[in-house]
C-alpha distance (Angstrom), angle and dihedral (degrees) to the residues before:
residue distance angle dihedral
X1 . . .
X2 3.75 . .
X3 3.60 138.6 .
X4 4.38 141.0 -165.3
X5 3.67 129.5 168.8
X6 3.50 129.4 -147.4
X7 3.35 122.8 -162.2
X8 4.28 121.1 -166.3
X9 3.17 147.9 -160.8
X10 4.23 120.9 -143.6
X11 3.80 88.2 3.3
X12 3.81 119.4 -138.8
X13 3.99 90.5 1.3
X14 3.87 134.9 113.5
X15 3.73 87.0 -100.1
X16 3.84 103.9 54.1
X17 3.35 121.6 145.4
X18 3.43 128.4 -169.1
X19 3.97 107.0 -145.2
X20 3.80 102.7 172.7
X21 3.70 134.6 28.1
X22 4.22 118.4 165.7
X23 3.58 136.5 142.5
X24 3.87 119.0 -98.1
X25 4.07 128.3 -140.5
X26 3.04 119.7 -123.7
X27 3.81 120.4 -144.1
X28 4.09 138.7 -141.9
X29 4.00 83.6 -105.3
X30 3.95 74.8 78.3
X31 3.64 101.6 59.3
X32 3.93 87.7 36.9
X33 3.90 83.7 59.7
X34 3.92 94.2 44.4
X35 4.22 87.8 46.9
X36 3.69 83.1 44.7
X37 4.18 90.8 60.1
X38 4.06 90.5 43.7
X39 3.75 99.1 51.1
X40 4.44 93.3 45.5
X41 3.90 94.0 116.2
X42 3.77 106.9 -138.0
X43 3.60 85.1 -137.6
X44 3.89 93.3 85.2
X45 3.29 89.5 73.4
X46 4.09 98.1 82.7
X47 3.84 92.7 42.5
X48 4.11 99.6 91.5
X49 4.08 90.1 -151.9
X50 3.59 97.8 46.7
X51 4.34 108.9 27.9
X52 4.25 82.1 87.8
X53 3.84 82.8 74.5
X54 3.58 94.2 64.6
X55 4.40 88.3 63.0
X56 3.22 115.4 130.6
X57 3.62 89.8 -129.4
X58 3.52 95.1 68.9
X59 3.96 90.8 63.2
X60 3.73 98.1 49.3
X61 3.62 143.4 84.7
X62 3.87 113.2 -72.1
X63 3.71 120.1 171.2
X64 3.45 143.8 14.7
X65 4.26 122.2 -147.6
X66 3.69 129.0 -169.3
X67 4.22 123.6 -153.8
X68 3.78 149.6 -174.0
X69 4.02 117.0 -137.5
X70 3.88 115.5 -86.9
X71 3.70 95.7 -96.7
X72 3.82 92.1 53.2
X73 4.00 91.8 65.6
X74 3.97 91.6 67.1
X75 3.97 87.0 45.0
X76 3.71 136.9 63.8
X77 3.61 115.2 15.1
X78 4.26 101.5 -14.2
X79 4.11 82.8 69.4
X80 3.84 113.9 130.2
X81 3.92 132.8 -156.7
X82 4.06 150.8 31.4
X83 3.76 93.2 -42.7
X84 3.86 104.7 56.7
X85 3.97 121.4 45.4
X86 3.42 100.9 -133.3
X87 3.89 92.8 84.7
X88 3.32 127.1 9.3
X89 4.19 134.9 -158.8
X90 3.49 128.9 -148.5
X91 3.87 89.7 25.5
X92 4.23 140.4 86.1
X93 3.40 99.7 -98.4
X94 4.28 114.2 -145.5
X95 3.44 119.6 -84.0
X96 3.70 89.9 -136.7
X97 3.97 87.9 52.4
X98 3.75 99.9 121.5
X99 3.99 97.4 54.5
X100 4.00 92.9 66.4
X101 3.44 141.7 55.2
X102 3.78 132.0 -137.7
X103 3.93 126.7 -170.4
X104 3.55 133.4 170.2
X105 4.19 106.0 -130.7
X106 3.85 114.3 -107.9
X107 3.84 91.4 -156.3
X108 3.50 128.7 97.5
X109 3.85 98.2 -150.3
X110 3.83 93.2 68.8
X111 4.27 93.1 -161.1
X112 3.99 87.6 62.7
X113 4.19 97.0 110.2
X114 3.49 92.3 -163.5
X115 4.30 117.4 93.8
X116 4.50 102.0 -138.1
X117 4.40 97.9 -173.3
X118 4.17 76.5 -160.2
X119 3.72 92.4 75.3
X120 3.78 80.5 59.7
X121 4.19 90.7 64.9
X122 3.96 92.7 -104.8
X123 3.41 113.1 -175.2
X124 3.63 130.7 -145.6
X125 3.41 120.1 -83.9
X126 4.15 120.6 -89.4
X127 4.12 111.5 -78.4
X128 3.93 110.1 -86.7
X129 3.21 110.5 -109.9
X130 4.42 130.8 175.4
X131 3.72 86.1 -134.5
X132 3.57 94.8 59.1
X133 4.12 118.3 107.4
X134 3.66 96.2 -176.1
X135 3.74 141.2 43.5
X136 3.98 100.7 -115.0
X137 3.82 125.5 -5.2
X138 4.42 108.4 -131.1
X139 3.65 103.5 29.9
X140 3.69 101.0 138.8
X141 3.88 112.0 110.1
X142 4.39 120.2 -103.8
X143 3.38 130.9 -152.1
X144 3.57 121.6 -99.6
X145 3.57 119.4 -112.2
X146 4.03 95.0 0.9
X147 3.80 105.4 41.9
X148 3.48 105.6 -138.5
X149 3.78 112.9 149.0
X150 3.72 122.5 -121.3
X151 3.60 86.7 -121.7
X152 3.88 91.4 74.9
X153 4.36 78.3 54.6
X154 3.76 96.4 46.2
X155 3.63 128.8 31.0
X156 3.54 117.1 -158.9
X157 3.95 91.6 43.5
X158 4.14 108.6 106.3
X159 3.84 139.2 -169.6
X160 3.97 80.8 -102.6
X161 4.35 87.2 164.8
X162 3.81 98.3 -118.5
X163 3.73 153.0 49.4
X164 4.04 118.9 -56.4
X165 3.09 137.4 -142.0
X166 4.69 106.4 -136.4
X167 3.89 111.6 123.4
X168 3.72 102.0 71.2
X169 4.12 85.3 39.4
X170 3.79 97.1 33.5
X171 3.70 94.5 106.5
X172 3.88 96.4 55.5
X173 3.67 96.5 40.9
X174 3.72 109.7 107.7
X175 3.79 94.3 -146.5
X176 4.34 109.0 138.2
X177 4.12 108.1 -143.4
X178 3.65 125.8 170.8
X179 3.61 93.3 -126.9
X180 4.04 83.5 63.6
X181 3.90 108.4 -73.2
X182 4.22 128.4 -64.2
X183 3.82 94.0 -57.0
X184 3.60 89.0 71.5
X185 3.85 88.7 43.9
X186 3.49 101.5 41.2
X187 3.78 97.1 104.1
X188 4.43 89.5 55.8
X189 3.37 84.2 61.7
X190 4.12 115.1 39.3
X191 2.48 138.4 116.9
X192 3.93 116.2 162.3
X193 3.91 121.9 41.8
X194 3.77 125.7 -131.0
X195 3.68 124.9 -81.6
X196 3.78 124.2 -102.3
X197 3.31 95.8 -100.2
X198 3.76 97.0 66.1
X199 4.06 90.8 42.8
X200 3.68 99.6 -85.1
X201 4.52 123.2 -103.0
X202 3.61 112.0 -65.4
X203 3.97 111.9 -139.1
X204 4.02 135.2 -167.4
X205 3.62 125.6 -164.3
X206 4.08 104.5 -156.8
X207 3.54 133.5 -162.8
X208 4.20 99.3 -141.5
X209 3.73 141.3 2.9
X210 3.70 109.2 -72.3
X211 4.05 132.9 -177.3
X212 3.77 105.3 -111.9
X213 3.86 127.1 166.8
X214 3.30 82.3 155.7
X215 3.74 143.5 31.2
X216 4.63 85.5 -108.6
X217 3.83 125.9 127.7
X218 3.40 108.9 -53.8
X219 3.35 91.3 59.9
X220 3.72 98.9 53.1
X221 4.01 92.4 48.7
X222 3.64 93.8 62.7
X223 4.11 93.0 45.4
X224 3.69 115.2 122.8
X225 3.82 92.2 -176.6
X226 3.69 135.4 -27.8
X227 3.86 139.9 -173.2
X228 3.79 152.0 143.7
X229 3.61 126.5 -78.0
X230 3.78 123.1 -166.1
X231 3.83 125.6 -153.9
X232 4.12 126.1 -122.7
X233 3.64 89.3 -178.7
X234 4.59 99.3 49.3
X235 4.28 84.8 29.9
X236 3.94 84.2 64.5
X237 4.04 91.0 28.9
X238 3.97 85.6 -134.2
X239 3.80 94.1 133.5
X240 4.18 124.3 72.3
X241 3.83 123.0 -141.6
X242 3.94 88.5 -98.6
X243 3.73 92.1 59.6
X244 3.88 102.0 -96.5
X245 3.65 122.4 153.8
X246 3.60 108.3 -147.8
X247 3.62 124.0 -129.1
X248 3.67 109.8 -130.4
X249 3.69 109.7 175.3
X250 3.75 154.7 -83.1
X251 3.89 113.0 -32.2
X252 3.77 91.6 -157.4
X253 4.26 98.1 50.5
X254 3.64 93.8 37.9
X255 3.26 113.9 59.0
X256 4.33 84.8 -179.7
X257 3.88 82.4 71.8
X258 4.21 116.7 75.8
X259 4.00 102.7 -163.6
X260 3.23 114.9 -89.7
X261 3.96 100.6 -17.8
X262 4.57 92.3 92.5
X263 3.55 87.2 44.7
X264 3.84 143.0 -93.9
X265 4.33 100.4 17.4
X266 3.80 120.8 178.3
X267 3.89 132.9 -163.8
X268 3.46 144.7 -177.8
X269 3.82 115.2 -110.3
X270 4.03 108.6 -75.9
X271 3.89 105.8 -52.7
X272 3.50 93.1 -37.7
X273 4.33 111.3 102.4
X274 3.52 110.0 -121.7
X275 3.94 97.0 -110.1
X276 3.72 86.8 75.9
X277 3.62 101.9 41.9
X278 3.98 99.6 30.1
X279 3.86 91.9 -137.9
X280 3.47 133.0 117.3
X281 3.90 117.9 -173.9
X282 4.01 119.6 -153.4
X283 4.09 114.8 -156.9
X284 3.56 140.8 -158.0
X285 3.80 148.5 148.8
X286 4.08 120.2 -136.1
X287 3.88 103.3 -149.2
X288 3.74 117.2 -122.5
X289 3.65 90.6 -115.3
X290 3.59 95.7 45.9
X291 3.88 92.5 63.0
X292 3.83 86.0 43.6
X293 3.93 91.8 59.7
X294 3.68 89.1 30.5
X295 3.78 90.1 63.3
X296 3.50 93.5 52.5
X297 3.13 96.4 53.0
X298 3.98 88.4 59.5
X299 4.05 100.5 -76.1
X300 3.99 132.3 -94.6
X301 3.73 111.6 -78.7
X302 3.74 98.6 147.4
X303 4.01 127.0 57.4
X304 3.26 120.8 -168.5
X305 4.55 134.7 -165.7
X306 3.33 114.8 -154.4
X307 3.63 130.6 -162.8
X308 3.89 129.1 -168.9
X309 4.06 119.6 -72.7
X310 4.10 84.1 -158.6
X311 4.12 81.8 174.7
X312 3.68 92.0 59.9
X313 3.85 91.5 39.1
X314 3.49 88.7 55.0
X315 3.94 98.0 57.5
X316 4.13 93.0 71.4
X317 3.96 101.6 17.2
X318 3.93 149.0 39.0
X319 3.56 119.8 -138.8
X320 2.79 139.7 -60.7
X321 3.60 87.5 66.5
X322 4.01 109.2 -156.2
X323 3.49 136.0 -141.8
X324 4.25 124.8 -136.5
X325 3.59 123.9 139.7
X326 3.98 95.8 -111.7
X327 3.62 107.4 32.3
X328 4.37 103.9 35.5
X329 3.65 111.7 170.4
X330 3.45 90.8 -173.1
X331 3.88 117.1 106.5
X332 4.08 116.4 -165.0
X333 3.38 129.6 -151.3
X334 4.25 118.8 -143.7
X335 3.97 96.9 -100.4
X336 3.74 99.2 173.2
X337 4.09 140.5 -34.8
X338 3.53 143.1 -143.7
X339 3.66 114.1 -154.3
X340 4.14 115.9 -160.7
X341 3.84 133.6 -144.4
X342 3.51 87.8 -157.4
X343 3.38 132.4 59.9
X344 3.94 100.7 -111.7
X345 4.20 85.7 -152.5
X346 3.88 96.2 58.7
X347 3.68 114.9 133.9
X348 3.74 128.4 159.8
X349 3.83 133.9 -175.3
X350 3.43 137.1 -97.5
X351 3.81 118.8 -51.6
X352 3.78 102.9 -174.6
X353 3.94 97.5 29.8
X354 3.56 133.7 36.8
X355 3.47 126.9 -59.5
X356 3.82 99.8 -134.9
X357 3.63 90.3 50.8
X358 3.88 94.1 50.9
X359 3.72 106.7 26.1
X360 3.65 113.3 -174.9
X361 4.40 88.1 -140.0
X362 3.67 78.7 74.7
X363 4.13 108.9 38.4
X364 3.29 97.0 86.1
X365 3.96 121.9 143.4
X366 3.70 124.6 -168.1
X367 4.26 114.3 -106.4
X368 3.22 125.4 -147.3
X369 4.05 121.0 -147.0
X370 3.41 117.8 -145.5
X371 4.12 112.5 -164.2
X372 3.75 107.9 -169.3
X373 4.00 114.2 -179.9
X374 3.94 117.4 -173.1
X375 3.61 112.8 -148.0
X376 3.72 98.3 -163.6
């Protein structure tokens, strides 16, 4: 079995442009899958409680999750404590907290409007490995200055190995914190704004530490830029609060679902059925505004296909196993990765115009990912 992904710009128009092509790796949460399909005892099939098991569903690819490297989840906007606004100790924090993002810039020219985590010293993501079953080992976000881990302030938040998905859920999270539960740590975590229809994420790029409670004056005087980013992934509600991209369905049965805009899509190779070609093709669009949040929450240098852990699934739930953003009783299993040298996110301003009339914050395009596995 092998495995490339494509990722494009303007999708399917005139102007595409294909702006990364690698192999993937595929991982032993493959083989687990494919021993998982051998060992389903036909026999389920006459017991009324348990013949759901033998779905097809539950044998297929699932989810797809995008991440920053390990260091970049103690950086950027996931930083904790009294020297970085984002969170603050000692202090109320604003009830409105989880709806905007704060990040100290990483740049030393402090006109650039365009947020570059590698200013910060990211590192490269973690060695790729088959053995892996996540996309980064330590990504949960430390204190500054004492190094505790959030997870000491919120139980229920784990070292899950990519980017989640809390502020526009942050508020109906049942998550206990002593700085008064997840919706007042929503914004440490991110990493994906709100949709449109809720009035987007506000973000603000600042020059220095300031003393914020609340989003007042000092805030505003150290802003280098600021805006409002709006989510493709939480407008469609296709994403869970651990960072999950749901798989929806076939884009060329269902003509309900557009490739790659509801979600995770997959197709057979042009018109041809995959039994005659041996490839399988998994689609979907990153939102402008979710690489825009995304990036300043460190950038996307890990991508990640996930199949279904139907053992895990079945601790908690009996199929069918459905999908909402809050409450997911779907459980994945680390099919295979893609790890990046580049930080997927990067934008930049103008070159040949002025900066402050073409700000790279806001010159983001949507991607689409194209997944294709070859099953021969």
């Amino acid at each position: 079995m092998k495995g490339k992904i494509e990722v494009y710009k303007s999708f399917g128009c005139e102007d595409q442009e294909l702006i990364l092509e690698g192999n993937n790796t595929v991982v032993d949460g493959a083989g687990e899958l494919l021993a998982d399909i051998m060992t389903a005892h036909a026999s389920l099939s006459s017991i009324p409680n348990l013949s759901s098991i033998l779905d097809a569903s539950n044998y297929t690819i699932q989810a797809m999750s995008f991440g920053t490297d390990s260091s970049g989840y103690r950086k950027h906007g996931h930083e904790w404590g009294t020297t970085v606004p984002n969170k603050v100790s000692n202090q109320s924090v604003a009830s409105d907290q989880p709806t905007r993002i704060i990040t100290i810039s990483t740049q030393s020219d402090l006109t650039v409007s365009s947020y570059d985590p590698s200013f910060a010293g990211n590192i490269l993501p973690s060695f790729v490995t088959p053995r892996q079953t996540k996309l980064e080992e330590n990504t949960l976000p430390s204190g500054v200055g004492d190094g505790v881990y959030l997870s000491s302030l919120a139980s229920g938040i784990t070292d899950i190995g990519h980017n989640l998905n809390i502020i526009p859920y942050a508020s109906s999270v049942s998550v206990s914190a002593s700085l008064g539960g997840i919706s007042s740590l929503g914004g440490v975590f991110g990493c994906y704004p709100e949709g449109s229809g809720t009035g987007g994420t506000q973000f603000y790029v600042v020059s220095s530490d300031v003393n914020i409670p609340t989003l007042t004056a000092p805030l505003l005087v150290s802003s280098i830029y600021q805006g409002t980013y709006n989510s493709l992934f939480n407008e469609v509600s296709s994403m869970d609060v651990s960072g999950f991209l749901n798989f929806v369905g076939s884009s060329t049965t269902n003509g309900g679902v557009t490739a790659g805009l509801s979600g995770l899509t997959v197709s057979a190779h042009g018109t041809l059925h995959a039994s005659t070609t041996g490839e399988i093709a998994y689609k979907t669009v990153i939102g402008s505004g979710d690489l825009g949040t995304a990036n300043l929450y460190g950038g996307i240098y890990n991508i990640g296909l996930w199949s279904m852990d139907l053992c895990a699934a079945l601790e908690n739930n009996n199929p069918p196993f459905a999908f909402t953003p809050t409450s997911n009783s779907k459980k994945y299993k680390l099919f295979s990765k893609k790890s990046l040298l580049a930080n997927l996110c990067k934008t930049s301003d103008g070159v040949d115009v002025n900066p402050t009339t073409f700000p790279g914050y806001d010159n983001y395009q949507d991607l689409t990912i194209v997944w294709r596995l070859f099953f021969v």
